[in-house]
C-alpha positions as CSV (number, residue, x, y, z in Angstrom):
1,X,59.5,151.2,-146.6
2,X,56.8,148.8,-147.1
3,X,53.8,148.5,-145.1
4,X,50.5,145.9,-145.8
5,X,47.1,147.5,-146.2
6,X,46.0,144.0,-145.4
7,X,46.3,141.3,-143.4
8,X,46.2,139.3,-145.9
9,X,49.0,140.6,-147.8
10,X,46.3,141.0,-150.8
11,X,48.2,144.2,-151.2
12,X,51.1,146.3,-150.4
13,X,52.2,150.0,-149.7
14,X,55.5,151.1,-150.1
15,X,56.2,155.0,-149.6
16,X,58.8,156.5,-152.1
17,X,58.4,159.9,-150.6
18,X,57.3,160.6,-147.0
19,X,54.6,163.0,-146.7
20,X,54.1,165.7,-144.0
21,X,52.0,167.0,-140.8
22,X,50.1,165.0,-138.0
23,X,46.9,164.2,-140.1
24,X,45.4,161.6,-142.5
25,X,42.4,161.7,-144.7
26,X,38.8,160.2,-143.3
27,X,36.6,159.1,-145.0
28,X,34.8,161.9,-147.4
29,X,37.8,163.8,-147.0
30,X,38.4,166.2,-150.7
31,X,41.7,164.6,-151.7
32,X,44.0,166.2,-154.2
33,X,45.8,163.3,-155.7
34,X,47.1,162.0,-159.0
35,X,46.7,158.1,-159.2
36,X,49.0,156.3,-162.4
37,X,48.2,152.7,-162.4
38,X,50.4,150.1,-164.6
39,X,49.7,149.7,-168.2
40,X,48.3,146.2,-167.8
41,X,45.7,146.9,-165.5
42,X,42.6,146.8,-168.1
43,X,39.7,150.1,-167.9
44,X,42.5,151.4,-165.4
45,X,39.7,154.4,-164.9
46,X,36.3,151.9,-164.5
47,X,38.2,149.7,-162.3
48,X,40.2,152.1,-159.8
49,X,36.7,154.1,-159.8
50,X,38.6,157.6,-159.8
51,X,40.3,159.9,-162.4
52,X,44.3,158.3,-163.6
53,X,47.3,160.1,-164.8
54,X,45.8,163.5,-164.2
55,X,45.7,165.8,-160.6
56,X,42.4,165.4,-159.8
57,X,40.0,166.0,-156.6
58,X,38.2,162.6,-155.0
59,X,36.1,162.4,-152.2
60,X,37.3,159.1,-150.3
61,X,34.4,156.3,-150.4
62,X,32.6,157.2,-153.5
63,X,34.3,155.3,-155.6
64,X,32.8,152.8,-157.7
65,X,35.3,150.9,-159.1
66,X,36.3,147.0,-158.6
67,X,40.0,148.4,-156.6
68,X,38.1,151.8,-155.0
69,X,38.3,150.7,-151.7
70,X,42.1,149.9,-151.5
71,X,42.7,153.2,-153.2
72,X,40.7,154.5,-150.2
73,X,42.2,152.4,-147.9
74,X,46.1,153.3,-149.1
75,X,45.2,157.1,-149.1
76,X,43.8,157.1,-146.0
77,X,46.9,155.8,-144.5
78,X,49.0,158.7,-146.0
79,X,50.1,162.2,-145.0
80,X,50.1,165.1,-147.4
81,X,52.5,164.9,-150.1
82,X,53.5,161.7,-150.0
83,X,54.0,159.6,-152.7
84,X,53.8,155.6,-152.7
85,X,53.6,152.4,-154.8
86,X,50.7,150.3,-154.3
87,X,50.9,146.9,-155.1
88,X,47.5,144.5,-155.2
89,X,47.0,141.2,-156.0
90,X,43.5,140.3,-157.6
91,X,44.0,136.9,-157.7
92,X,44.2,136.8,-153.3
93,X,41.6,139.0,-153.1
94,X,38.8,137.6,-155.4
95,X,40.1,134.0,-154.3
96,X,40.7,133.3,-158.1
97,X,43.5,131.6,-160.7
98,X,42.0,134.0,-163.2
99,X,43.4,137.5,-160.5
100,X,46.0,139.2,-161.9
101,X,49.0,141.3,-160.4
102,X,49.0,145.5,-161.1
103,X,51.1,148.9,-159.5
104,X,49.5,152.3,-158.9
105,X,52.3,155.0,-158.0
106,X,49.3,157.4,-155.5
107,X,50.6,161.0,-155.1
108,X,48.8,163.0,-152.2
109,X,48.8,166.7,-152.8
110,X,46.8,167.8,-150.1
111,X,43.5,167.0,-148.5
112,X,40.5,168.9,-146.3
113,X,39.0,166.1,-143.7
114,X,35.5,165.7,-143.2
115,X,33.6,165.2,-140.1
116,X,34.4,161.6,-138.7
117,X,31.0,159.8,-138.1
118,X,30.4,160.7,-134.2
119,X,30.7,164.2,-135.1
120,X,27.9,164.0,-137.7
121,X,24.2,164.9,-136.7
122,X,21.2,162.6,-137.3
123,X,20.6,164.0,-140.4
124,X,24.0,164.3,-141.6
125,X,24.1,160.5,-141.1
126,X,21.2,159.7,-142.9
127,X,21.9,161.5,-145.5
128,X,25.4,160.0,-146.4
129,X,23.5,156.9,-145.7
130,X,21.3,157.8,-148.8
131,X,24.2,158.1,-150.7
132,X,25.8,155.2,-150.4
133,X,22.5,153.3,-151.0
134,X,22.2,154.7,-154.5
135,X,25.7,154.3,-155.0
136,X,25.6,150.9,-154.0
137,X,22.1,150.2,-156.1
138,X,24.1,151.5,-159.3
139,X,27.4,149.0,-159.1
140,X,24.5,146.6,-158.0
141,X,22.4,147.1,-161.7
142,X,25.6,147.2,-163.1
143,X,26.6,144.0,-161.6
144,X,29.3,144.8,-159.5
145,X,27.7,143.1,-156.4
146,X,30.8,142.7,-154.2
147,X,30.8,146.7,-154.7
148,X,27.4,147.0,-154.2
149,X,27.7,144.8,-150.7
150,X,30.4,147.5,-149.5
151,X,29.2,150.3,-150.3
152,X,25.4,149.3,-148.6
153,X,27.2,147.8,-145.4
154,X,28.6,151.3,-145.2
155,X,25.2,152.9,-145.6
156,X,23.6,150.5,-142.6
157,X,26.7,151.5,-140.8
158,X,25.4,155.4,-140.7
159,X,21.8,155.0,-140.2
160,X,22.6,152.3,-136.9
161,X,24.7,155.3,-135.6
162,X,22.1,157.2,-135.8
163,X,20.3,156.0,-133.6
164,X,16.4,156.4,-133.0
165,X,15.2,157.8,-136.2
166,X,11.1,158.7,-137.4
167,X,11.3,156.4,-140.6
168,X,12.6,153.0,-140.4
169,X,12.8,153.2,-144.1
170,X,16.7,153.6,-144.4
171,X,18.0,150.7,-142.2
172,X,15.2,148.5,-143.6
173,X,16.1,149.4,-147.2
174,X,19.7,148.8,-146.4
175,X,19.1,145.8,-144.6
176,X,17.2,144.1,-148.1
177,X,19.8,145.4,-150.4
178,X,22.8,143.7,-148.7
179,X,20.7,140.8,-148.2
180,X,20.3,140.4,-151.6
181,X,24.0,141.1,-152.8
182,X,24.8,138.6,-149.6
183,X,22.5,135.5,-151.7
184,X,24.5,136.5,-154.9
185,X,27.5,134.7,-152.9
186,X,25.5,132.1,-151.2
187,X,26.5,133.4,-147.6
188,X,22.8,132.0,-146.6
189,X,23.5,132.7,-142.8
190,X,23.9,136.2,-143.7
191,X,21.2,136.5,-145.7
192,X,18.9,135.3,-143.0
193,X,20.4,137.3,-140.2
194,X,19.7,140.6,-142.3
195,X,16.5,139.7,-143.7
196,X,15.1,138.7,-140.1
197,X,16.1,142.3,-139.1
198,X,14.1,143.9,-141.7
199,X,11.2,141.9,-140.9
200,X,11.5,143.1,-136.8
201,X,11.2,146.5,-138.6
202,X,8.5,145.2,-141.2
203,X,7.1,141.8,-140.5
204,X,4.9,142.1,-144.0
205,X,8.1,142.8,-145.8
206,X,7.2,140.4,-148.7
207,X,11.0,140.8,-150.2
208,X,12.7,139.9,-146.6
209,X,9.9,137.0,-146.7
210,X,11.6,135.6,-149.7
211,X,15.3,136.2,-149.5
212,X,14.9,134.4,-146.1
213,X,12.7,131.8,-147.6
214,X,15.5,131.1,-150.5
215,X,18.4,130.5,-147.9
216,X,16.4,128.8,-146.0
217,X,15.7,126.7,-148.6
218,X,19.4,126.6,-149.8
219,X,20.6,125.4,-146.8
220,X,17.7,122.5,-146.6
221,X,15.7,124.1,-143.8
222,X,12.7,123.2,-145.6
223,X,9.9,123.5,-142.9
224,X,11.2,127.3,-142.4
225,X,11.3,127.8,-146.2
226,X,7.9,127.0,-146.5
227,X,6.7,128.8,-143.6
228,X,8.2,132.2,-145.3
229,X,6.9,131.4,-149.0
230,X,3.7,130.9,-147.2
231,X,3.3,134.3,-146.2
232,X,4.7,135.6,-149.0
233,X,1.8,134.4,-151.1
234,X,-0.6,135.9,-148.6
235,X,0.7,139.1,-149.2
236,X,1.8,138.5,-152.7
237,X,-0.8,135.9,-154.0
238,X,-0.4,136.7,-157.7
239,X,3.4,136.7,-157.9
240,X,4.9,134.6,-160.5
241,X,8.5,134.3,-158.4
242,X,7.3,133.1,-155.2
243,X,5.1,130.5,-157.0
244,X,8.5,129.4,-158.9
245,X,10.2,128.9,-155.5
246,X,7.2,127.0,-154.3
247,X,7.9,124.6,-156.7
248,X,11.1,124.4,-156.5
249,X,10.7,123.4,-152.6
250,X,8.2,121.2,-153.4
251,X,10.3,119.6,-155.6
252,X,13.7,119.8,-153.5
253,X,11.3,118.1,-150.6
254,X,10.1,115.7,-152.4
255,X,13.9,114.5,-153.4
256,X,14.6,114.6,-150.2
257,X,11.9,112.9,-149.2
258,X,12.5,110.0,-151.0
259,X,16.1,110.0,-150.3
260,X,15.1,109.4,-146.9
261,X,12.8,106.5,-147.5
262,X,15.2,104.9,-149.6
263,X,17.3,104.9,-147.2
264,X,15.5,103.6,-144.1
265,X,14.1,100.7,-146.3
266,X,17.9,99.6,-146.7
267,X,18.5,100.0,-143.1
268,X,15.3,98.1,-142.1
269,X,15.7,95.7,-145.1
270,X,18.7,94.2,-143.2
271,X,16.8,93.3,-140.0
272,X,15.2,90.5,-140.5
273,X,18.8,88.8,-141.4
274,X,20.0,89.4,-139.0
275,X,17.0,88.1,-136.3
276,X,17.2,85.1,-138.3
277,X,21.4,85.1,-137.5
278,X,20.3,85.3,-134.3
């Protein structure tokens, strides 16, 4: 029986032995599981982000690896005991030629679910919150950014449920961090939408200042972009970086600038032939 994890068939299920009892993992849920994946899948154990070919215990979502969240996604759809093939196609799922094709035969042993989000307190929130952050800072040092993007939008995903908190610190944190994973992949709007949510929590937020600023400035709103360098360098006035992107709009505008003039002289060249036409 084959079932897609996806929509967009990037990968595929198919159970060899069905498992047992009314209940899947959630995430966190302790997970007893032995995980084999295909010898041509390269760093089989950095890339899944979990122990391979041994029984082993993993919590579900703190994986690290490029494939952890379909490994998460394939055992959270199983019941205890089963065992299934999961098939994934890199090349769908990073958009790429250079994608390959790999197996992982997943066995489920057993599993102990953890509290789903609304049953969570505050604190409990904020503190898996935390760790996701850090989790997501390491893949993002490491340069793992689409990891990194996950694993934050998770984190922001805690600390909005819960709700009215003392320190703003977590959400706006969270809020920079996918920002800047989000301008890795030049999804500017993105950028801009998270970066002008950190600034309603801190409006002197000199790094929301300048991610904002750089998509602005990437997608040629160039008055905006200056207005958000510009108060960068009021709260930054010795920084090196926002001086480089000063230039860089400068020059950018000044292109532009002269793009335009060209233009309207060719479009106003042409009027004077045609009055005499006429």
């Amino acid at each position: 029986m084959a079932t897609n994890v996806t929509s967009d068939e990037a990968f595929n299920k198919e159970v060899i032995e069905e498992g047992s009892g009314l209940y899947r993992p959630n995430e966190w849920a302790t997970c007893k599981v032995i995980i084999s994946p295909s010898s041509a899948l390269p760093d089989a154990e950095g890339i899944i982000g979990y122990p391979v070919d041994v029984e082993c215990e993993v919590c579900i979502g703190t994986g690290m690896g490029r494939f952890s969240f379909i490994i998460d996604e394939c055992i959270q759809s199983m019941r205890s005991g089963e065992k299934c093939r999961l098939t994934f196609d890199d090349a769908k799922m990073a958009k790429s030629p250079d994608g390959f094709k790999c197996e992982c035969i997943i066995k489920l042993i057993e599993f102990m679910r953890s509290k789903d989000i609304w049953e969570m307190t505050p604190e409990e929130k904020l503190t898996k919150a935390s760790l996701l952050k850090d989790s997501g800072t390491k893949c993002f040092k490491e340069g793992m950014t689409d990891q990194a993007e996950v694993l934050y939008l998770r984190g922001l995903k805690y600390v909005i449920a819960a709700g009215e908190v003392e320190d703003p610190q977590p959400k706006l944190l969270l809020s920079l961090n996918v920002a800047a994973c989000q301008l890795k992949h030049k999804r500017y709007k993105a950028v801009i939408a998270h970066c002008t949510n950190a600034l309603a929590i801190d409006k002197n937020s000199s790094k929301a200042l300048f991610r904002r600023g750089q998509a602005f400035m990437a997608l040629q709103d160039y008055e905006l972009a200056q207005s958000d360098f510009d108060q960068c360098v009021l709260l930054e006035p010795n920084s090196k970086a926002v001086q480089t992107q000063i230039e860089l709009l400068t020059t950018k505008r000044k292109k532009l600038d002269a793009h335009y003039a060209q233009a309207m002289s060719k479009m106003f060249g042409k009027v004077p032939a045609v009055a005499e036409q006429q």
